[in-house]
C-alpha positions as CSV (number, residue, x, y, z in Angstrom):
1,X,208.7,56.5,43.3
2,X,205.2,57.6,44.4
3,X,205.1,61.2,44.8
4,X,202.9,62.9,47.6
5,X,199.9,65.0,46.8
6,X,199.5,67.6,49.5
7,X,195.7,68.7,48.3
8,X,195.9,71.5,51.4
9,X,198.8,73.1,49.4
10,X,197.5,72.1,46.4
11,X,201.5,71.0,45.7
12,X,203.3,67.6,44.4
13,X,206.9,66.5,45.1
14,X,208.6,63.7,43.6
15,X,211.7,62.3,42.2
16,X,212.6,62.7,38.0
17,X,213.9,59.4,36.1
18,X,217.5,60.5,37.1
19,X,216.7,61.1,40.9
20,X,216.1,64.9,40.8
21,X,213.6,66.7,42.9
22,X,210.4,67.6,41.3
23,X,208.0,69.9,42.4
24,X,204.7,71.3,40.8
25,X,202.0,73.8,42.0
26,X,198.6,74.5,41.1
27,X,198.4,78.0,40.4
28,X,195.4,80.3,39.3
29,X,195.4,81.0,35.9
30,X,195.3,84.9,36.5
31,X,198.6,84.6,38.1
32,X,200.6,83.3,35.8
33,X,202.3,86.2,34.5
34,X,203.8,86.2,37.8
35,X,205.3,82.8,37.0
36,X,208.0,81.5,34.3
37,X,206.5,78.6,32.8
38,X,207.5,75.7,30.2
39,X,207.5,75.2,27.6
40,X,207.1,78.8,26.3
41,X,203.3,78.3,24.7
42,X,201.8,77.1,28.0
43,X,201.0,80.4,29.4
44,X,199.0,81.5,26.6
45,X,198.0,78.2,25.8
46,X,196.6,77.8,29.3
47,X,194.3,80.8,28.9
48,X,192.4,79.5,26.4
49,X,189.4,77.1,26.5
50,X,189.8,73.1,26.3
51,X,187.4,70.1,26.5
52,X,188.6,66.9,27.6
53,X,192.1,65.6,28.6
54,X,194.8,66.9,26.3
55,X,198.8,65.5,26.8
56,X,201.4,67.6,25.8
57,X,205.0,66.7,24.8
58,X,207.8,69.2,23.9
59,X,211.2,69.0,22.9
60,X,213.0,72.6,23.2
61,X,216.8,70.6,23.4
62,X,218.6,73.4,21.1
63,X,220.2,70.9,17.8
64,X,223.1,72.3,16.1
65,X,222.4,71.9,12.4
């Protein structure tokens, strides 16, 4: 399903793979301590400087050993 970009708001709502409500919001970088964010690098990582279009994939799923 299509989500739909409110640029205004500067918001996007959709649905997951398993029907769940999604939302993300752009938010300055300066605020983010005022955020919790995932995966647990991004906040730091975020700070930093990057050139070009990067995709990140995590998998934090605790596995008992």
């Amino acid at each position: 399903m299509p989500g739909i970009k409110n640029m205004k708001k500067q918001e996007y709502i959709t649905k997951s793979a398993f029907g769940a409500k999604e939302e993300m919001h752009w938010i300055p970088i300066k605020d983010l301590d005022q955020y919790k964010a995932f995966p647990g690098f991004l906040k730091d990582y975020l700070r930093t400087e990057h050139c070009g279009i990067e995709h990140i994939v995590t998998d934090e799923r605790i596995r008992n050993k």
